[in-house]
C-alpha positions as CSV (number, residue, x, y, z in Angstrom):
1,X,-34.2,83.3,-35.8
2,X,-34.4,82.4,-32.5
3,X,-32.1,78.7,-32.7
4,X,-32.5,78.4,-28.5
5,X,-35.9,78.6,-28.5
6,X,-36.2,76.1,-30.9
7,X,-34.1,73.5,-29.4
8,X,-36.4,73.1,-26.8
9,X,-40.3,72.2,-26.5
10,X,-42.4,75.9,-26.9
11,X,-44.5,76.2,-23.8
12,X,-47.4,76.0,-26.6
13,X,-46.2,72.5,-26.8
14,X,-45.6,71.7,-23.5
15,X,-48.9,73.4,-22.2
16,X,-50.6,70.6,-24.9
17,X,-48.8,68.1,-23.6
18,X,-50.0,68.4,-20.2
19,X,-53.6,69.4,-21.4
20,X,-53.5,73.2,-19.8
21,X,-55.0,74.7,-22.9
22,X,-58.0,77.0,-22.4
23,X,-61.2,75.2,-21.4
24,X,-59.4,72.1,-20.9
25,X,-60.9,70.0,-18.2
26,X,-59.6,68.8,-14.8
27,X,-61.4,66.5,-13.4
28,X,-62.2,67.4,-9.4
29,X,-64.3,64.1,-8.8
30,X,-66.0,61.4,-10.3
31,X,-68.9,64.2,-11.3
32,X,-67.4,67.4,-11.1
33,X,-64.2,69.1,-13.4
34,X,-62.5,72.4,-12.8
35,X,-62.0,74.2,-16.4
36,X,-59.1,75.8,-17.3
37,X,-60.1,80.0,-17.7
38,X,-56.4,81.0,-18.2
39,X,-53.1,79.6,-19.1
40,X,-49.6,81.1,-19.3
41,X,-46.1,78.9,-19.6
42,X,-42.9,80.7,-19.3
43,X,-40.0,79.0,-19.9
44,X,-36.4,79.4,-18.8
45,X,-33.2,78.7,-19.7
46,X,-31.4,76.6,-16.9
47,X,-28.5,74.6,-19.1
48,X,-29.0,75.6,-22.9
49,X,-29.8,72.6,-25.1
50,X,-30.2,70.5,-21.9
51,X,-32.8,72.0,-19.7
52,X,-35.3,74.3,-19.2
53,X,-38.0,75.0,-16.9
54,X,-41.8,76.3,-17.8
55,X,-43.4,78.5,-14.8
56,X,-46.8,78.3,-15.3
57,X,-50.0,80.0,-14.2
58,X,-53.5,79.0,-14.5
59,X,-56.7,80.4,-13.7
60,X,-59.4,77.4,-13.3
61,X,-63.3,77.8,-12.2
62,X,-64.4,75.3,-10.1
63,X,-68.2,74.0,-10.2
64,X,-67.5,73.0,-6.5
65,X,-68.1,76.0,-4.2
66,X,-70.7,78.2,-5.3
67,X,-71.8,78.9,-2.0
68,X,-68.4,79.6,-0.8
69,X,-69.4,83.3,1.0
70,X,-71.2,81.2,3.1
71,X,-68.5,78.5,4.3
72,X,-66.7,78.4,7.0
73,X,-63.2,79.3,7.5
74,X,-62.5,75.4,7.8
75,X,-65.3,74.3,4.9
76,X,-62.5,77.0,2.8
77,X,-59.2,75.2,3.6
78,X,-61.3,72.1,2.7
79,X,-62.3,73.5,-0.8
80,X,-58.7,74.8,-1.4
81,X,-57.2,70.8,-0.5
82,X,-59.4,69.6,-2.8
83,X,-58.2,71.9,-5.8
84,X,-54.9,71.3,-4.9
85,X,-55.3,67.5,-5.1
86,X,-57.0,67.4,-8.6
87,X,-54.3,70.0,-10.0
88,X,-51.9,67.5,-8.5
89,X,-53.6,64.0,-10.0
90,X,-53.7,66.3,-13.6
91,X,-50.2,67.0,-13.5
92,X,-48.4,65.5,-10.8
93,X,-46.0,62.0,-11.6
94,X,-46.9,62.3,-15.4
95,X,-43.7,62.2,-17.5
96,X,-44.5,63.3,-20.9
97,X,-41.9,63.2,-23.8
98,X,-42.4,66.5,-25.7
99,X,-39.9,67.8,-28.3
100,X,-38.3,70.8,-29.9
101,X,-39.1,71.9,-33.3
102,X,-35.8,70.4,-34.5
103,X,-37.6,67.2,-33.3
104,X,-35.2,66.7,-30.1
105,X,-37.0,64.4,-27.5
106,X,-37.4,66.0,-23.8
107,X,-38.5,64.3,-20.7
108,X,-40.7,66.6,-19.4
109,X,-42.6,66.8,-15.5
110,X,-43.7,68.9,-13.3
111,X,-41.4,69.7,-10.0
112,X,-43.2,68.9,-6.8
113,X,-40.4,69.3,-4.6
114,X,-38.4,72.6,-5.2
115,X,-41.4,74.0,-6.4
116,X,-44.6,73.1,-4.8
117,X,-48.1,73.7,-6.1
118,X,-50.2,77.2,-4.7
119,X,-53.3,77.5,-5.2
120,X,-55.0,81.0,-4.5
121,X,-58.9,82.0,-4.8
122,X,-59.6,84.8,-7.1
123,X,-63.7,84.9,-6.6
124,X,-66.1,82.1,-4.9
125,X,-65.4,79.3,-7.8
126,X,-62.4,81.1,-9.1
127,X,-59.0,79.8,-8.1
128,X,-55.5,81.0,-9.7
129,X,-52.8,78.3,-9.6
130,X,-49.1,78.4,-10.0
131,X,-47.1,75.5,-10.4
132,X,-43.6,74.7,-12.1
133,X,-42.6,72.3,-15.1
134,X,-39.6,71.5,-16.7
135,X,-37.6,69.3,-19.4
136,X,-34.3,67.6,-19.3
137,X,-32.6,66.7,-23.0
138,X,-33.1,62.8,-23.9
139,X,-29.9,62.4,-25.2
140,X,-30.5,58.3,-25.7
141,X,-34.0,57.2,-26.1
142,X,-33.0,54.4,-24.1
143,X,-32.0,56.6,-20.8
144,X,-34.5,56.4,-18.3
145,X,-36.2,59.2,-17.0
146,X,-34.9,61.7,-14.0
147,X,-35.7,60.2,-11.1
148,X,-39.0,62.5,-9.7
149,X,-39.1,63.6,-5.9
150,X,-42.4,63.2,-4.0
151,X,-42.9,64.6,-0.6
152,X,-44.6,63.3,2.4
153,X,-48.4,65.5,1.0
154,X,-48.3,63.7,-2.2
155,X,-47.4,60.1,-1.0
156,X,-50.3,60.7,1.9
157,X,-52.6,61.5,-1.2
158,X,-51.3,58.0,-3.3
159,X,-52.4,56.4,0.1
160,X,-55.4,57.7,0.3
161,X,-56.5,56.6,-3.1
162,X,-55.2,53.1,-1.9
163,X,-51.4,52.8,-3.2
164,X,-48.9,52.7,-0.6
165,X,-45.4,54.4,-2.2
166,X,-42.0,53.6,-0.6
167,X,-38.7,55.0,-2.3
168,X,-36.4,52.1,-3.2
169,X,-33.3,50.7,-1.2
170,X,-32.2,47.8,-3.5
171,X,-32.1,47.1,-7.3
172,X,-33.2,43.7,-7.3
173,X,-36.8,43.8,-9.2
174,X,-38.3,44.7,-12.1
175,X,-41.2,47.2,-12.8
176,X,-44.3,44.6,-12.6
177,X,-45.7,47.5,-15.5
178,X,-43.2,48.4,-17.4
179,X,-40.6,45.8,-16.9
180,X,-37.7,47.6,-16.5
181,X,-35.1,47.1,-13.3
182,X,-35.8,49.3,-10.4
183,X,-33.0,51.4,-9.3
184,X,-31.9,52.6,-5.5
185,X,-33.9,56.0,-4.7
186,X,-36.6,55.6,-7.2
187,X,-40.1,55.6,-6.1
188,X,-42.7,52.6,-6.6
189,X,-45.7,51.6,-5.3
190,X,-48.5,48.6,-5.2
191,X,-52.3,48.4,-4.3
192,X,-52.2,48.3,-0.1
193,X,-54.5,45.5,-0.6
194,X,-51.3,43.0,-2.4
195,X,-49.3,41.6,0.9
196,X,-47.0,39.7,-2.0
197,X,-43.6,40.1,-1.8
198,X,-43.0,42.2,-4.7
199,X,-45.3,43.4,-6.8
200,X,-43.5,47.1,-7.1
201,X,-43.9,49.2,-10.2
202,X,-42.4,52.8,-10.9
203,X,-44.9,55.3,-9.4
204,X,-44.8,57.1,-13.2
205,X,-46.3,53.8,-14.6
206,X,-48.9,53.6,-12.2
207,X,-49.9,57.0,-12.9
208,X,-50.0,56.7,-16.6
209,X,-51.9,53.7,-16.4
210,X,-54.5,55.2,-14.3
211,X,-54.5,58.5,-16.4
212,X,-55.4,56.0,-19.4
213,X,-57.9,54.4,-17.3
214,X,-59.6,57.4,-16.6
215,X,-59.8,59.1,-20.8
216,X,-61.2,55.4,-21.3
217,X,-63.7,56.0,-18.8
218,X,-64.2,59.5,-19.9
219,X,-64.9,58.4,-23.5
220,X,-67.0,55.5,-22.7
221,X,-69.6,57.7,-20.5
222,X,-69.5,60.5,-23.3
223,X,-70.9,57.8,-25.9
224,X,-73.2,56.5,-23.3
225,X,-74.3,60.3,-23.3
226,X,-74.5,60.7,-26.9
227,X,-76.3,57.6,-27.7
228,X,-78.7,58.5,-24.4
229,X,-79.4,61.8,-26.6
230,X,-79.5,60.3,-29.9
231,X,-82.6,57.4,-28.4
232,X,-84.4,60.6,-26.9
233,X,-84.2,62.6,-30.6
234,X,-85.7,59.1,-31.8
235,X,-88.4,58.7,-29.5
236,X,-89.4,62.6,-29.4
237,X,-89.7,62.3,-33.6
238,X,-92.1,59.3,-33.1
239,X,-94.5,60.9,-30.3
240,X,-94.5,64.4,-32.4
């Protein structure tokens, strides 16, 4: 019986948690998703009973670039951004709280600092895709999370979608999301459209809002779908 492996989440576990199962989805753009071919978690021992970290290696097919023996060497770097970017939106700033089999609660993320995301083609749509998780002990539910790093790539990419992110230099506010206080060093961010004083929230609660926004979304246009199928069963019965 295996006592460390079970004082920490399996990488069965954390692979769910993250949705990096087989087939899962990723979605690329608002009409395309890369699909998940492959999926292998490690996981490593860094303190026992208080950290570990989960290598991981996907293999995703993209429904972007199948005329990619024809693009340019430029029109390629291009392609390879934009995988990068949806890995990132999957999996990047999402904390997740995961737990052993003895039912101990870990914080768990992905590291975007010490270990950036790679993203290597295998075959035209093919891309293999190595990033790096890992989950620190919750010793008191009411501990916040570790604080997460972001580098100068992934705040460009938060601006780019409209959210300007700034690290924090005081401790004077409160999460406009989650409501708790805002500590020195952490990272928060606001629409660049709100030129109110204020208005900061924790850049983990503006991603897990938006990650709920988008399975809402998702769910909504797969009933649209079904119904849409369901009136054309209908109206195909009454011609026949």
């Amino acid at each position: 019986l295996n006592l460390s492996a079970q004082a920490m989440p399996s990488p069965s576990v954390f692979r769910k948690g993250f949705q990096l199962c087989k087939h899962d989805l990723i979605p690329l753009n608002s009409s395309m998703n890369l699909q998940i071919i492959e999926s292998e978690i490690g996981h490593n021992t860094i303190t026992k009973f208080q950290r570990y970290e989960f290598p991981t290696m996907l293999v995703v097919e993209s429904e972007l670039s199948d005329e990619c023996e024809h693009e340019t060497d430029a029109q390629t770097k291009l392609t390879l951004f934009q995988i990068k970017k949806a890995i990132q939106r999957h999996i990047m700033f999402r904390v997740e709280v995961l737990h052993s089999a003895y039912g101990t609660p870990y914080q768990c993320h992905f590291d975007g600092k010490r270990h950036r995301i790679d993203v290597q083609r295998i075959e035209n749509n093919t891309f293999r895709v190595h990033c790096h998780g890992v989950a620190v002990r919750i010793d008191n539910q009411n501990n916040k999370p570790e604080k997460m790093h972001i580098d100068s790539e992934e705040i460009d990419a938060f601006q780019q979608e409209g959210i300007r992110v700034v690290e924090s230099h005081f401790a004077t506010s409160k999460c406009l999301k989650c409501g708790q206080s805002i500590e020195v060093g952490e990272y928060i961010g606001k629409p660049l459209n709100v030129s109110k004083r204020g208005q900061w929230s924790h850049i983990e609660c503006i991603t897990t809002k938006r990650e709920q926004h988008k399975k809402r979304k998702f769910a909504e246009t797969e009933t649209d779908t079904t119904e849409n199928e369901n009136e054309r069963h209908v109206k195909r019965r009454k011609t026949s």
